[in-house]
Backbone bond lengths (Angstrom), bond angles and torsions (degrees), N, CA, C in turn:
res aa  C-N    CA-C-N  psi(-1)  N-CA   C-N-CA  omega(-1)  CA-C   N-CA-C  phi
1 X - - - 1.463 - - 1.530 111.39 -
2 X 1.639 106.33 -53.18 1.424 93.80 177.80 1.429 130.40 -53.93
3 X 1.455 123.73 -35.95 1.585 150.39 -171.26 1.851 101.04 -73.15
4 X 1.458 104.77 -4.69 1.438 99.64 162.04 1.244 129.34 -114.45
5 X 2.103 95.85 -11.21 1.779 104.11 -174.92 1.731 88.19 -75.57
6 X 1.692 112.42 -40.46 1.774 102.22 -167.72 1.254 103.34 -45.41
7 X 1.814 121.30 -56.88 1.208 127.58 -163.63 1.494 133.58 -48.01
8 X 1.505 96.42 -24.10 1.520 131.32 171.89 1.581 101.38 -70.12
9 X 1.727 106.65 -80.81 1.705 102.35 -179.69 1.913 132.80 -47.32
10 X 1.943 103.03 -14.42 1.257 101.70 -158.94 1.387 93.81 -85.93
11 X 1.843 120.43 -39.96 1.724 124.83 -177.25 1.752 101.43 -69.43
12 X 1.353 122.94 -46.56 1.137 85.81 177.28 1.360 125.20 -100.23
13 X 1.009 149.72 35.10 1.182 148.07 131.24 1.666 120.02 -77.93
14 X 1.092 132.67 0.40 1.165 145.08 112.85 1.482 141.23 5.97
15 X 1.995 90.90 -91.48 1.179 104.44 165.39 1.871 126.41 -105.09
16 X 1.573 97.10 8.38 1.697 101.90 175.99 1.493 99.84 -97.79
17 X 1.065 145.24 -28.14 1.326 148.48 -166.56 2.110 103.06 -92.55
18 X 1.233 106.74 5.28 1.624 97.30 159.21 1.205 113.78 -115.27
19 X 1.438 118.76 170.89 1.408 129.63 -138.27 1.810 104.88 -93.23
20 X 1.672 117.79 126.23 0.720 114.46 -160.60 1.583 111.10 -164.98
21 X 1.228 127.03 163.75 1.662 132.91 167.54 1.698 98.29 -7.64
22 X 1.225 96.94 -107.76 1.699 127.34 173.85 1.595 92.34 -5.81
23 X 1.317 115.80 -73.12 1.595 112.27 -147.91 1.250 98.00 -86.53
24 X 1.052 142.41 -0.63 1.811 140.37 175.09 1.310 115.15 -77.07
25 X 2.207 99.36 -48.39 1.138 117.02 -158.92 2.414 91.35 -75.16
26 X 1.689 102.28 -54.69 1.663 96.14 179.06 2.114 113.52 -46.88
27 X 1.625 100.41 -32.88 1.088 88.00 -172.70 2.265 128.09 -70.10
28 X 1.293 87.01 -30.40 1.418 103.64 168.63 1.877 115.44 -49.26
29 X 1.891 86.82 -58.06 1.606 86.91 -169.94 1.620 97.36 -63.26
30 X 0.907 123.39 -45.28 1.757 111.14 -162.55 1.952 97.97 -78.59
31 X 1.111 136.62 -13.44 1.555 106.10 154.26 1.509 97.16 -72.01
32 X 0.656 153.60 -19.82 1.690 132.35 177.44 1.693 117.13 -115.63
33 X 1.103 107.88 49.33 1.549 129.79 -167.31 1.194 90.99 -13.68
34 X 1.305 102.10 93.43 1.710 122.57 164.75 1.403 122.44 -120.39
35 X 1.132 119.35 106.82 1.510 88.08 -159.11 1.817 163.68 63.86
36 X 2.005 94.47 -37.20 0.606 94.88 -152.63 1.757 125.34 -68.19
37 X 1.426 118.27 1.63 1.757 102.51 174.75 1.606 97.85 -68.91
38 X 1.247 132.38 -28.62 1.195 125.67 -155.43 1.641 100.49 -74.77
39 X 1.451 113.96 -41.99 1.613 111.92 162.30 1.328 130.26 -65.62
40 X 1.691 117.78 -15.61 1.069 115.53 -173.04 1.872 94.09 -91.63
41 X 0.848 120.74 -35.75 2.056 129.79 -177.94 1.813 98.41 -50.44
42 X 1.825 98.35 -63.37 1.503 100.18 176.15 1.586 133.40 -60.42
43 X 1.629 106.05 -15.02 1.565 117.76 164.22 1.589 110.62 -67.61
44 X 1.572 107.96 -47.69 1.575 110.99 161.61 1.633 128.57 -24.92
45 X 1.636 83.99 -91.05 1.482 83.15 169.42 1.315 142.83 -31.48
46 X 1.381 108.73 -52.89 1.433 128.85 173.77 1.560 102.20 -43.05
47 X 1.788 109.01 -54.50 1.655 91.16 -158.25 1.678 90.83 -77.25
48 X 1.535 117.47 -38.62 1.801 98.20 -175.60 1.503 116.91 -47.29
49 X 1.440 130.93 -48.88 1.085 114.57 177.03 1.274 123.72 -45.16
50 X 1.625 116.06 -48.88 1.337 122.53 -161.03 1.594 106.56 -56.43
51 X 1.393 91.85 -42.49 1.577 101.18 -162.53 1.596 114.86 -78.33
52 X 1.593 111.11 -37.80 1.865 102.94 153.54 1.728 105.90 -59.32
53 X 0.776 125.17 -33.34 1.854 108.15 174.60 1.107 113.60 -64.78
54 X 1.448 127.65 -30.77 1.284 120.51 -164.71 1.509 110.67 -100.53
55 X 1.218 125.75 -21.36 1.308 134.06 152.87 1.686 130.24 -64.05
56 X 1.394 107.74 -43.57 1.602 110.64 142.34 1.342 143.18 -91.70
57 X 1.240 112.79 23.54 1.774 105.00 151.65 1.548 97.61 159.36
58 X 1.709 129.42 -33.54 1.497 142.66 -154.05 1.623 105.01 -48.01
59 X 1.425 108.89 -32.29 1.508 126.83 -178.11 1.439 113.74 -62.34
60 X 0.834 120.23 -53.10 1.650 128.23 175.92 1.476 92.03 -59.03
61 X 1.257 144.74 -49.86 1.344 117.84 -143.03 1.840 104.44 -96.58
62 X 1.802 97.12 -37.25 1.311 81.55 162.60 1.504 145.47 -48.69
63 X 1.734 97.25 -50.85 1.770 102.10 161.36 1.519 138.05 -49.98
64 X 1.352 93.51 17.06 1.704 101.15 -156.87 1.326 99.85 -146.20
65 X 1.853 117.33 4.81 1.254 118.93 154.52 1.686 107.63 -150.48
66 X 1.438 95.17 78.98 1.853 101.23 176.12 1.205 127.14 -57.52
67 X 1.689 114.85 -10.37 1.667 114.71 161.62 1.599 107.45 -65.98
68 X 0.914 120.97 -44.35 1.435 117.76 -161.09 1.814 103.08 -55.22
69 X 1.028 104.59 -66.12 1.744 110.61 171.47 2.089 109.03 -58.42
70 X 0.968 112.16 -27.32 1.465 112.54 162.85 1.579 123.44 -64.19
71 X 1.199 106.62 -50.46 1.458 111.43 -178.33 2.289 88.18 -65.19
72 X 1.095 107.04 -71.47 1.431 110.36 -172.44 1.652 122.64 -20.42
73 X 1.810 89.17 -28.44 1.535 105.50 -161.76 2.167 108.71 -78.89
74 X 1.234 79.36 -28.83 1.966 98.91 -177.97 1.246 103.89 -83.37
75 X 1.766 125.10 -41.36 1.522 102.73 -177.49 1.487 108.43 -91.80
76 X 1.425 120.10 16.81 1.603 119.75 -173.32 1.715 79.76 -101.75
77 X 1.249 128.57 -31.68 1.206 125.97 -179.55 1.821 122.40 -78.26
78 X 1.204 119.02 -23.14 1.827 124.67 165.93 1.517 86.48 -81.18
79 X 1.167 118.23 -80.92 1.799 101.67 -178.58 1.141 129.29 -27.59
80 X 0.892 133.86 -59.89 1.930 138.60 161.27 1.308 103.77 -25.11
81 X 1.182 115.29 -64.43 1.631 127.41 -149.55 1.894 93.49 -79.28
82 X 1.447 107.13 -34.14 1.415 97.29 167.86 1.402 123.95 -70.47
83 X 0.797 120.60 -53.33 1.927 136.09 166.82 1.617 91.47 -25.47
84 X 1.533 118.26 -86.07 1.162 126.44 -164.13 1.667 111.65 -51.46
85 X 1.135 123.01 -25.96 1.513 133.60 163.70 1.426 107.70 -45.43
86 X 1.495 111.13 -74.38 1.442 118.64 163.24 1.591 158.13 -26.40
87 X 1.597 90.69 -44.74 1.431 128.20 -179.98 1.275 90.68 -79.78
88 X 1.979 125.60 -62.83 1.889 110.07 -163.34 1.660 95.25 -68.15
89 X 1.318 127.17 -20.15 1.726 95.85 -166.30 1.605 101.73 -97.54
90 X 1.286 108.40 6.82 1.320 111.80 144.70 1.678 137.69 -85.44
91 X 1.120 117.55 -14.06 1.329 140.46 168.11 1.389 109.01 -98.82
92 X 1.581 139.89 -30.20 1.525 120.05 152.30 1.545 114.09 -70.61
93 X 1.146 132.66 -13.77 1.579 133.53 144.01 1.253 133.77 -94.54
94 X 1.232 130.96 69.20 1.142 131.40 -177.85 1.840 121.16 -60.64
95 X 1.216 112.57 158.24 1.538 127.01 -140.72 1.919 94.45 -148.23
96 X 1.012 124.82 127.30 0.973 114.17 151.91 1.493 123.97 -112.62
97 X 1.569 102.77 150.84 1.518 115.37 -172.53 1.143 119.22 -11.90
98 X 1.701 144.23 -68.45 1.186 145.37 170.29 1.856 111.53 -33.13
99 X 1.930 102.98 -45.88 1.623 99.95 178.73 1.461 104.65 -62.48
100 X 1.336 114.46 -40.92 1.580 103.13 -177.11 1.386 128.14 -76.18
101 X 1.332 117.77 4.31 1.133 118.37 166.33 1.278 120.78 -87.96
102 X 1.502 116.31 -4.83 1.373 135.59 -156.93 1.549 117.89 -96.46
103 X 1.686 84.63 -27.64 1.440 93.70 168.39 1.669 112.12 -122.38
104 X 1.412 122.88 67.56 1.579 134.54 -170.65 1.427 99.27 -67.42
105 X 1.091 137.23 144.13 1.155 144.98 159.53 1.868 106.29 -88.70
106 X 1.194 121.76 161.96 1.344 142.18 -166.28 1.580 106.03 -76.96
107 X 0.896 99.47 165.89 1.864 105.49 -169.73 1.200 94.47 -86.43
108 X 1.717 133.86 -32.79 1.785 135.48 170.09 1.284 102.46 -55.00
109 X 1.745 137.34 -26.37 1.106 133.77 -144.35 1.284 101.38 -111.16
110 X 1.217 132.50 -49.02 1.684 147.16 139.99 1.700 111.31 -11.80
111 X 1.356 99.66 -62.10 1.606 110.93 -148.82 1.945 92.18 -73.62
112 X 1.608 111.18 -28.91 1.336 119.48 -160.18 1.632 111.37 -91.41
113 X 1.433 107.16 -22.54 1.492 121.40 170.82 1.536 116.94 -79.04
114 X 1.319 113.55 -24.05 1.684 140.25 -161.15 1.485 93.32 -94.33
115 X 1.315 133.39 -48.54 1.558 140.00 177.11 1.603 94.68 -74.94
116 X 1.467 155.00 -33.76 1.213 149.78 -150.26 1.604 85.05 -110.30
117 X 1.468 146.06 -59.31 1.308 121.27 -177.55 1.413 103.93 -82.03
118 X 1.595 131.56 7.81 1.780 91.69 145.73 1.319 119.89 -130.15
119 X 1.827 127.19 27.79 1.306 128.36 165.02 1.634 104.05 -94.65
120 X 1.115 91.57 -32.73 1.805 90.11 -174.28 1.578 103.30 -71.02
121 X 1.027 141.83 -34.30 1.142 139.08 -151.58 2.247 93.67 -90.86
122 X 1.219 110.24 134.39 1.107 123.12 -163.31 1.402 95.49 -109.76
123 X 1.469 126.58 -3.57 1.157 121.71 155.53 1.755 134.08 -74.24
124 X 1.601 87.77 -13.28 1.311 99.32 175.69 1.782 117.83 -73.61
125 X 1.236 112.40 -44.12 0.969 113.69 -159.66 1.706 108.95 -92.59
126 X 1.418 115.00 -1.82 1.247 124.40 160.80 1.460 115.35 -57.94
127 X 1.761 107.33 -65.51 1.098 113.73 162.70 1.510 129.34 -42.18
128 X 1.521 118.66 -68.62 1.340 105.50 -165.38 1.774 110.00 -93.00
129 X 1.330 116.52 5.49 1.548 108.14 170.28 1.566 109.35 -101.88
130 X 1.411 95.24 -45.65 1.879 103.17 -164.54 1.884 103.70 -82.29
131 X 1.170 100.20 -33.57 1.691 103.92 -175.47 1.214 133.14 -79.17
132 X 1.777 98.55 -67.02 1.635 105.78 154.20 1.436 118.51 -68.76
133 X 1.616 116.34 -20.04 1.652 87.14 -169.92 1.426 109.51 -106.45
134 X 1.166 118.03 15.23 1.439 133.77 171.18 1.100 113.28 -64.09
135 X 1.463 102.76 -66.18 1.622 118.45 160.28 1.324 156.43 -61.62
136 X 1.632 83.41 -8.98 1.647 112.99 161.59 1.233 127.53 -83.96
137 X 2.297 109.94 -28.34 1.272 78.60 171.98 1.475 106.68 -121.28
138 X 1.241 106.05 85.88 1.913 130.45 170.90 1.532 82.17 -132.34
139 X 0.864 128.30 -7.92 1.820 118.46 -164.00 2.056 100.70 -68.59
140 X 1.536 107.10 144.79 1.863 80.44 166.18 1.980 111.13 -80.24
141 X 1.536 87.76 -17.07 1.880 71.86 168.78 1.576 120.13 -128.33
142 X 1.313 113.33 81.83 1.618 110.30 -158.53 1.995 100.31 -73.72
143 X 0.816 111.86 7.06 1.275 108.42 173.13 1.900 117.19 -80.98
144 X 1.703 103.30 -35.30 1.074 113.70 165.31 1.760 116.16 -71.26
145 X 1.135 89.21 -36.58 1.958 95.99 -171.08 1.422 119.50 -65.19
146 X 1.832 103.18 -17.98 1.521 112.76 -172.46 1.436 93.83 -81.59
147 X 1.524 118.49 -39.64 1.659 111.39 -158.84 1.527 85.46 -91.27
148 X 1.404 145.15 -9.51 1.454 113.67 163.58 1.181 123.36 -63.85
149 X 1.990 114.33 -39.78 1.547 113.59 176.00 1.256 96.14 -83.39
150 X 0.959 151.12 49.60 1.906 149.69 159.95 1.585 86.07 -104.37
151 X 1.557 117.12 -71.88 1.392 126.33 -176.21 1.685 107.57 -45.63
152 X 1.202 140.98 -57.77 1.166 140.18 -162.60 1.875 95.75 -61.63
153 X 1.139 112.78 -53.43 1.815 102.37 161.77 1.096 141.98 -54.30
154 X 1.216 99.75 -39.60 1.849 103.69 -179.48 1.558 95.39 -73.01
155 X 1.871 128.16 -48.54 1.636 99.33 -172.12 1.606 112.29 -75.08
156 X 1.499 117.67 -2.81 1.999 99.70 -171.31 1.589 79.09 -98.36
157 X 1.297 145.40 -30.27 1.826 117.41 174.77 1.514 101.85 -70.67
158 X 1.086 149.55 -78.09 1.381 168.12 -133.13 2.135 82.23 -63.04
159 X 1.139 123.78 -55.23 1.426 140.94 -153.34 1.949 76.89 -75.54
160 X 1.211 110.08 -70.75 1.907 121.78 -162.03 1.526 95.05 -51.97
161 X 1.263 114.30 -39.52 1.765 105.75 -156.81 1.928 95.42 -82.16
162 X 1.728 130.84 -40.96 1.127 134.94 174.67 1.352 111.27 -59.67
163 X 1.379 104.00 -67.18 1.831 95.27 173.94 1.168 114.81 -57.65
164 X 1.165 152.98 -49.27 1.582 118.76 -157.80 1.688 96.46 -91.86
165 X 1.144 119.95 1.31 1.831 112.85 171.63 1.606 93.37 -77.56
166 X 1.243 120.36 -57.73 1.384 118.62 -178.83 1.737 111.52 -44.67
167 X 1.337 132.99 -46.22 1.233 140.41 -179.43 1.726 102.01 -79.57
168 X 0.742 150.49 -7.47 1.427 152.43 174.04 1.925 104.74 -64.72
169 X 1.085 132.53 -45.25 1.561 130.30 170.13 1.125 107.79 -51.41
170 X 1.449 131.36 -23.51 1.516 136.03 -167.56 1.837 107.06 -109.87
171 X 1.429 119.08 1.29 1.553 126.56 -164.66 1.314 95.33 -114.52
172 X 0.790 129.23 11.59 1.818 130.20 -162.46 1.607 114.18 -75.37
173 X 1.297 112.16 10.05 1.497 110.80 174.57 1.529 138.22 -122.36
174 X 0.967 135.82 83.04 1.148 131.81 -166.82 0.904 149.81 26.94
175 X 1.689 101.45 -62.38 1.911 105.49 151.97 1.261 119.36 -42.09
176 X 0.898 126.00 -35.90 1.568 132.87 -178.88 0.853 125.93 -74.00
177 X 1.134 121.04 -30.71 2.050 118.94 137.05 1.570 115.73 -71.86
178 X 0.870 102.96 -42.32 2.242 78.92 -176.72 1.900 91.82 -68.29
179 X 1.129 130.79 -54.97 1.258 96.55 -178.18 1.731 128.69 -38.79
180 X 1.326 91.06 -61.40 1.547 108.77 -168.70 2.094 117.00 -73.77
181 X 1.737 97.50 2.40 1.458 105.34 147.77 1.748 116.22 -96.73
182 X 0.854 101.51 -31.22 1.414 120.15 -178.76 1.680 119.32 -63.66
183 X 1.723 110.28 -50.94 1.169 90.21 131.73 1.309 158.09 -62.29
184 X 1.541 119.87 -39.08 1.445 123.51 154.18 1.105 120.93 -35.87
185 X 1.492 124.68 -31.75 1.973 100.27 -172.63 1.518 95.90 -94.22
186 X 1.300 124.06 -29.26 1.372 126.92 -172.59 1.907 109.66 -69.04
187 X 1.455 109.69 -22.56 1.717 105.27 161.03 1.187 104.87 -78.04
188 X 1.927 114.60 -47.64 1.776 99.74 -173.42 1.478 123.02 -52.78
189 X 0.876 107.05 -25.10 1.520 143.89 -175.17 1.800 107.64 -39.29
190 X 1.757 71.29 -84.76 1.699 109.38 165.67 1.990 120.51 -38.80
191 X 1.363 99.42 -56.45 1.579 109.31 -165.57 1.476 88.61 -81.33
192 X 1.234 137.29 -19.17 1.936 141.10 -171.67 1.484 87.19 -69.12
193 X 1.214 126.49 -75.22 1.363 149.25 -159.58 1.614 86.87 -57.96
194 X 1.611 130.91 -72.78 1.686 102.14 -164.51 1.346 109.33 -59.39
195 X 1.503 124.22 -25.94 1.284 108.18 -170.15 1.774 112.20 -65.65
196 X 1.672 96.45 -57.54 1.751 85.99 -176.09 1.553 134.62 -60.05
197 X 1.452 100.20 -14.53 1.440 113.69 169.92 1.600 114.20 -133.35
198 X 1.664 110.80 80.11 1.554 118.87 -172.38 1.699 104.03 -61.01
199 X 1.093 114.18 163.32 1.484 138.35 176.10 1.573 93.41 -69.17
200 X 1.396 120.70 130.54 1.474 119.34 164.24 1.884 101.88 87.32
201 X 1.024 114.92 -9.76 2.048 101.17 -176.58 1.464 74.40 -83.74
């Protein structure tokens, strides 16, 4: 049992711990302690569900209807391209930390942006239905393997949303948002572009 919870924590921490929608969008809110454990809990969930679905049966059905992840793939792609819209005309105006706290958005507004960068994104569900749960259920105990990749999420959000709130007293200057928007639209950017034009179509 145990040799399937590791097997669980080692794939997904893997592929949840690289750089992506989810972790840009938790990392932003927690330099500006906005919300962000409440986005980092709801990133949780999201991948535990996905990933008990995809370890008990969710895998088969997706592969057996490639529109469903197709359509997912175009509106993860207008979303992207909106995000990144956002982020540069936030990075040709730079704001420092105190301004961005000034204008907090609502915990409805958090929780609803946090479900849109990781349902829309069709990279998500590659990962935690088709990837990890593929491989979870060849496991002899996929019941253990789901709560190892459950665990490998809850400590890299729970870890992303504390550390960068903790580093936020030290971010307090402006530059430090036009960079760190500047990167954001240039990944949304980035992940827009593999999606609408994948490697290999």
């Amino acid at each position: 049992m145990w040799q399937s919870y590791w097997n669980g924590l080692a794939v997904a921490a893997g592929l949840i711990i690289a750089i992506g929608t989810q972790n840009a969008f938790v990392l932003g809110q927690s330099l500006k302690r906005e919300f962000h454990l409440s986005a980092a809990t709801l990133c949780i969930l999201c991948d535990a569900l996905m990933i008990c679905l995809g370890v008990f049966g969710l895998t088969r059905v997706l592969q057996q209807h490639p529109d469903a992840l197709e359509a997912i793939r175009w509106a993860g792609v207008v979303f992207l391209l909106a995000y990144a819209g956002f982020a540069a005309q936030r990075a040709v105006r730079p704001n420092s930390l105190k301004q961005h706290e000034q204008r907090r958005l609502s915990r409805g507004a958090v929780l609803v942006t946090t479900l849109a960068v990781t349902l829309l994104n069709p990279h998500f569900y590659l990962d935690t239905v088709l990837l990890i749960g593929s491989l979870g259920a060849q496991q002899i105990h996929p019941g253990a393997y789901a709560a190892g990749a459950t665990s490998a999420s809850a400590l890299w959000f729970i870890s992303l949303a504390l550390g960068a709130a903790w580093l936020a007293p030290y971010l307090a200057r402006p530059i430090t948002w036009r960079l760190l928007d500047s990167a954001i639209a240039v990944l949304m950017l980035w992940i827009a572009y593999g999606l609408a034009f994948p490697a290999g179509a």
